[in-house]
N, C-alpha and C positions, 0 to 999 in steps of 0.2 A: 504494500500500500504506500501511496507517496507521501511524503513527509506533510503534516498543515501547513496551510500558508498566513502569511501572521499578517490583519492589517491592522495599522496603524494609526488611523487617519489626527493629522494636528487639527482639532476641534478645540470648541468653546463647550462647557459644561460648569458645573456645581458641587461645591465640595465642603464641608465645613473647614475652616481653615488652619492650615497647618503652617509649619515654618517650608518655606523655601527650600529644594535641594539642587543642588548645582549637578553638572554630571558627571557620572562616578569616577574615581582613575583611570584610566585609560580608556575610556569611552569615547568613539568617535561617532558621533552622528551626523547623520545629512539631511537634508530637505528634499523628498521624492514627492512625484505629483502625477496624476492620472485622472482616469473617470471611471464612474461606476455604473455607468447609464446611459447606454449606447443600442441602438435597434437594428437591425438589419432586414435582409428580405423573408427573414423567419418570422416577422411580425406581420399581419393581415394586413394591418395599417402601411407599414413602413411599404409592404410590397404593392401596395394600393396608390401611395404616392412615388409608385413607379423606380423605388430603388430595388435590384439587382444582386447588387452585393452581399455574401456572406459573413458568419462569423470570423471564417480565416481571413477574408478580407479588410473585416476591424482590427485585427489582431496583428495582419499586416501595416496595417494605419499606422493606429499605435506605434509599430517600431519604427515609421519612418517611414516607409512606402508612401508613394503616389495611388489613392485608387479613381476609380471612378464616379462622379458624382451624378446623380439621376436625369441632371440634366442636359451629360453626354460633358463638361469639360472635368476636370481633374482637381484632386482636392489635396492636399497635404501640408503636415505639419513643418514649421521650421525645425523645430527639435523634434527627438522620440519623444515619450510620455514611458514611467518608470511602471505603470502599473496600469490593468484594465480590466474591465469587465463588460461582455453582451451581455445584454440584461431582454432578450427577447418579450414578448407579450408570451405567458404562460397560455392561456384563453384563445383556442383555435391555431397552434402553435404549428406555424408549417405548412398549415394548409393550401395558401394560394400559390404556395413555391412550391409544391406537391404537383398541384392540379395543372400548374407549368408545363410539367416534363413530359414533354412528346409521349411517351411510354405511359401515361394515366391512361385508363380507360375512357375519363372523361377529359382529356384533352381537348377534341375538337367537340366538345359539346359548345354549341353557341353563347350558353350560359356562360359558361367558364372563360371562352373567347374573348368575349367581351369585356374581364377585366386583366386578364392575362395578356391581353394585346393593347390595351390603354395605356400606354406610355405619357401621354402628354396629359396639358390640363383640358385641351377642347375636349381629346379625345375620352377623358375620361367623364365630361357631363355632369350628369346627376349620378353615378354609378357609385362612389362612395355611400351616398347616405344610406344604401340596402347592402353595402357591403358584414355588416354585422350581421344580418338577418342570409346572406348568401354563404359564409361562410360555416354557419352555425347547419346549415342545410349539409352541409359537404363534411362535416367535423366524426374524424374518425379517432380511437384510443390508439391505435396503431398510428397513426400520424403523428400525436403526439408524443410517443414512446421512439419513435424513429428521428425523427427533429431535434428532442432533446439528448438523446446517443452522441447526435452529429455535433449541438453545441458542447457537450462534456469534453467531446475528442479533439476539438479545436480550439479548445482553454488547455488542452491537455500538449500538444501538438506547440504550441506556440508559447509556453513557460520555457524561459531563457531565467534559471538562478541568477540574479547581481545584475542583469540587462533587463529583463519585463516578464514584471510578475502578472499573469494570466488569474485570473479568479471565473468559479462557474456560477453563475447566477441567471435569475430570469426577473422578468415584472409581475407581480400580483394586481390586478387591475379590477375591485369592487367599486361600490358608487352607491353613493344615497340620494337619492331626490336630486340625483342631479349634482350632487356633491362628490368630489375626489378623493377617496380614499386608498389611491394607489401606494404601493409599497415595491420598492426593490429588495428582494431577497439574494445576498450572495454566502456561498459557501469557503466556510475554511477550505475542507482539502475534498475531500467526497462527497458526494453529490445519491439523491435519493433516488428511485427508478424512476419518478417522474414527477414535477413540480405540484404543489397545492395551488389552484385559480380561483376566479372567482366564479367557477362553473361547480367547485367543490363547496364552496361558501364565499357569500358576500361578506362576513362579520370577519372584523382582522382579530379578534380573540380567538375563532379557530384557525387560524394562522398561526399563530403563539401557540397554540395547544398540539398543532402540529410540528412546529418545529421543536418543542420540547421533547416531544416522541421520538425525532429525530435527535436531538440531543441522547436520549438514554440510548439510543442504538449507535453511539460513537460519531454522530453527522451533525458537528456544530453548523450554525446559521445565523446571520444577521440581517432582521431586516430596517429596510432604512424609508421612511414614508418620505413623498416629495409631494411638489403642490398642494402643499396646504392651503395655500392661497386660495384654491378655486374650491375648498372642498363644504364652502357654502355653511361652515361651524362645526363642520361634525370630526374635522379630523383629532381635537386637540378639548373635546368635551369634559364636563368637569359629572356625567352620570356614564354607565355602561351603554354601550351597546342597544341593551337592552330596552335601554332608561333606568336601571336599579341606578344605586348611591354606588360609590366607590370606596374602594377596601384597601387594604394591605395586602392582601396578596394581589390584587388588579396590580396594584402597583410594582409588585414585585416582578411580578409576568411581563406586563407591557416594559418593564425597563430592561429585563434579561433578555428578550428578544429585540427591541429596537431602540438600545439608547442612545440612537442619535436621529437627526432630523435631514434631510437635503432641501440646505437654507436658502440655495439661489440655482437656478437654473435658465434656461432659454425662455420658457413660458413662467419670470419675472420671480422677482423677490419672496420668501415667504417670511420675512422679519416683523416686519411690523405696518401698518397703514398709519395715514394722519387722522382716521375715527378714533383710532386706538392710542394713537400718538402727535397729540392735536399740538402739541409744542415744541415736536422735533422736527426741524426745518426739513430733514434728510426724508422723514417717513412717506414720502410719495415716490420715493427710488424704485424704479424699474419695477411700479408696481401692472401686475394681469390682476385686473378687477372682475375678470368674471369665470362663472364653474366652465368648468375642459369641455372644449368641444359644444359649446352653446354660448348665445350673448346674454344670459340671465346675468346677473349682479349677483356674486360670492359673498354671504354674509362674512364681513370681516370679524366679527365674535365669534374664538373658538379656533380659527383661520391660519394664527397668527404664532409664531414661535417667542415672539418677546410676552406676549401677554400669556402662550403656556407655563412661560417659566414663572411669571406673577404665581401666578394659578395654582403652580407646583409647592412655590414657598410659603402659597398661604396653605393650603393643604398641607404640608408639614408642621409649619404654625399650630393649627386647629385641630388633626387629626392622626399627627405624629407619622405621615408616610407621605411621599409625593411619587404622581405618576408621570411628571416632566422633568424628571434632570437629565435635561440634554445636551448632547454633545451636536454639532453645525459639520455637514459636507457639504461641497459643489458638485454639481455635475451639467453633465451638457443637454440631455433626453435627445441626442440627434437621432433621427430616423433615417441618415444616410450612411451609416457602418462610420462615418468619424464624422470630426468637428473642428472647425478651424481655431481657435481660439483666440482671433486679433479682430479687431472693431472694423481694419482695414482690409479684411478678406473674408469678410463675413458671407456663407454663401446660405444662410436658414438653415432648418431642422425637419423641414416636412417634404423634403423632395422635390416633385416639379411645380410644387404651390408655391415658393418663396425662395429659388434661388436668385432670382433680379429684381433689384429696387422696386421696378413696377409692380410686382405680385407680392409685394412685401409691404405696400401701400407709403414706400420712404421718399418716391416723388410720385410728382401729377400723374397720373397715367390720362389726362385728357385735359381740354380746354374747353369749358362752357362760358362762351359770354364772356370774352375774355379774363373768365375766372379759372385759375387750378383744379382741377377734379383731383378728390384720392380715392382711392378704394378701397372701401371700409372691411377691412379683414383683422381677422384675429393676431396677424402675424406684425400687425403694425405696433401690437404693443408689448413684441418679444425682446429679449434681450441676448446680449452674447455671452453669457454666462455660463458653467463654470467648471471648477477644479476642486480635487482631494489631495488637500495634503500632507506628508505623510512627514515625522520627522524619526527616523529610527539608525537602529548602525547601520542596516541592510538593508535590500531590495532585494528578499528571498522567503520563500515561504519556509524556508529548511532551519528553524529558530526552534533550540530543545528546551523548555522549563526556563524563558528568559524574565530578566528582573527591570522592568521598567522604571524610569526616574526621569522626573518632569518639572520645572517649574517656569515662570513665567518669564523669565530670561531665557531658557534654551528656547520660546519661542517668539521672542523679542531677536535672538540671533540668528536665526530660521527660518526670520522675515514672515513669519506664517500667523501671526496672531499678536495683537494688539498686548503694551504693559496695560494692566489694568489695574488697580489699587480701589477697594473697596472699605467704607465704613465699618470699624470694627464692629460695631453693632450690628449689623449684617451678618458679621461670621460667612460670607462665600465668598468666593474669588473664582476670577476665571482661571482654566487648566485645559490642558490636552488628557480627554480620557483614554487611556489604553481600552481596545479591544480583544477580548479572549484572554486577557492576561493580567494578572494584579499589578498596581502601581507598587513599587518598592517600598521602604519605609527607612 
């Protein structure tokens, strides 16, 4: 069995406060940086917005390679990226890249034709919005047990120890009322026969109750919830699920399986709003005001990663546990196997919807009346966001029983996270939480 792989990520979280530890003798650490949230043509969507591209082909990104962008020019990075992760849609996994290959049964069905030869945006029409409802038609267990083989072999295939650490993961993709409650799920080292979706359950608490299950079988996991922004209150609630109160062991669970949050991404900030934060000049940054995938208005209560931490510390206040102490990643959600990451070569995240300004709505696309026209799309309010930083001695998953030491200078030197100094009264400060591994002492 191959050795775990340790990540790392340099976050912000909560801690009661302890003295300061510098890094131990002989320690050398670095600053590595990656994504954890990448699609390829394994995603319905992603192969919907006419990308092509495989997991090998992310994985090639990543080290530096040139691939193919959907919209036929080429995409790559200045530097490699140290670390990464495809993070596939779990929910109908493979399917439209299935229904591709000449050798399906249902290849030349007209049905299938029609979105399997839809390359562009004329061409593809109204043809997305029944794409859920087409795929769920077509949706076999064997597809997804074959799809996800393919991405395990290809995190597996493309781990270089000390050059680019490969992680296996996919996306969990539930939803309330129209509310986001999606979560990326990545694996230490082994990976299960085949991912939990939201076709197994909407409710991210059987999530946690499966990844625990996976836990007592040797198959550590983490999962990491993104767009909170759009998840319209529900991601960061202060009742269950259910609606019952919240407990200590909720809190126990939801923090064992995702303590951390993906605080910035392409579709906008999940920090904080100016409702929530009517005095901080900053809190309208790169904010997406509305739930994924529709223009309804994202209740910002509940939404928000600065007001779960409130939340948290008042719950520990009042109730002696808290179910937000969290730790902050970036990632990119590109839907084209990579991501540029410069403002100056910005090509979008959704394939042939948004790789030129005009479909991006960033200039006119018309003149009325000698007035500007834009084109009111979701994509105009995305941003070029982001990164996981890692600060550790290594870029290897091959780390036996190590002893983590952190404080606010190794991330002051690291460049990766802000000094911060906190009211003793407060008793927390910010820190980089280890994952899978205890903080030293």
């Amino acid at each position: 069995m191959r050795p775990p792989r340790l990540l790392l990520p340099a976050i912000l979280g909560t801690l009661p406060a302890v003295a300061p530890l510098s890094p131990a003798a002989g320690e050398e650490r670095s600053a590595f940086f990656g994504d954890l949230h990448v699609h390829t043509a394994y995603s319905f969507d992603a192969f919907s917005f006419a990308t092509r591209t495989t997991p090998d082909d992310a994985y090639r990104f990543a080290a530096g390679e040139a691939i193919r962008h959907p919209s036929g020019n080429e995409i790559q990075l200045d530097r490699p990226l140290d670390f990464y992760a495809v993070t596939d849609h779990a929910a109908y996994l493979g399917v439209l890249r299935a229904l591709a290959d000449p050798g399906h049964p249902l290849a030349n069905d007209p049905g299938v034709k029609r979105y399997v030869d839809a390359t562009t945006v004329k061409a593809r029409g109204g043809y997305l919005p029944g794409a859920s409802e087409f795929v769920a038609r077509h949706d076999d267990p064997e597809l997804l047990r074959s799809a996800w083989q393919e991405i395990v072999a290809a995190a597996e295939r493309h781990y270089r120890p000390g050059t680019l650490t490969t992680f296996i993961g996919y996306e969990y993709t539930p939803s309330r009322d129209g509310g986001n409650l999606h979560r990326n799920v990545i694996f230490r080292g082994g990976a299960p026969q085949v991912p939990f979706s939201r076709l197994d359950s909407a409710n991210p608490e059987d999530l946690w109750s499966w990844m625990d299950r996976l836990r007592d079988e040797g198959i550590e996991a983490l999962a990491i919830p993104h767009n909170s922004n759009g998840s319209d209150g529900w991601m960061f609630q202060t009742e269950t699920f259910a609606g019952g109160p919240l407990d200590a062991d909720y809190a126990t669970k939801r923090m064992r399986n995702e303590p951390v949050v993906e605080i910035t991404q392409v579709k906008g900030t999940s920090e904080t709003h100016p409702f929530l934060s009517p005095n901080d000049e900053w809190a309208d940054f790169e904010i997406f005001p509305f739930r994924v995938g529709m223009w309804a208005k994202s209740r910002p209560r509940g939404s928000y990663v600065r007001q779960a931490l409130l939340d948290g510390i008042a719950f520990q206040s009042e109730e002696g546990f808290n179910p937000y102490r969290l730790g902050f990643v970036g990632a990119s959600d590109t839907h084209n196997s990579g991501f540029v990451f410069d403002e100056e070569k910005h090509t979008g995240k959704v394939g042939v919807h948004d790789f030129d300004p005009v479909s991006r709505g960033s200039v006119p696309a018309d003149v009325v009346d000698g007035v500007p026209t834009y084109r009111e799309v979701f994509r105009r309010y995305y941003s070029n966001s982001g990164l996981t930083g890692l600060w550790a001695e290594e870029n290897t998953r091959v780390l036996e029983n190590p002893t983590c030491r952190w404080s606010t200078w190794d991330a002051v030197k690291a460049g990766v996270a802000p000094r911060v100094s906190l009211p003793a009264t407060i008793q927390e400060r910010a820190w980089s939480s280890p994952i899978w591994i205890a903080p030293g002492s």
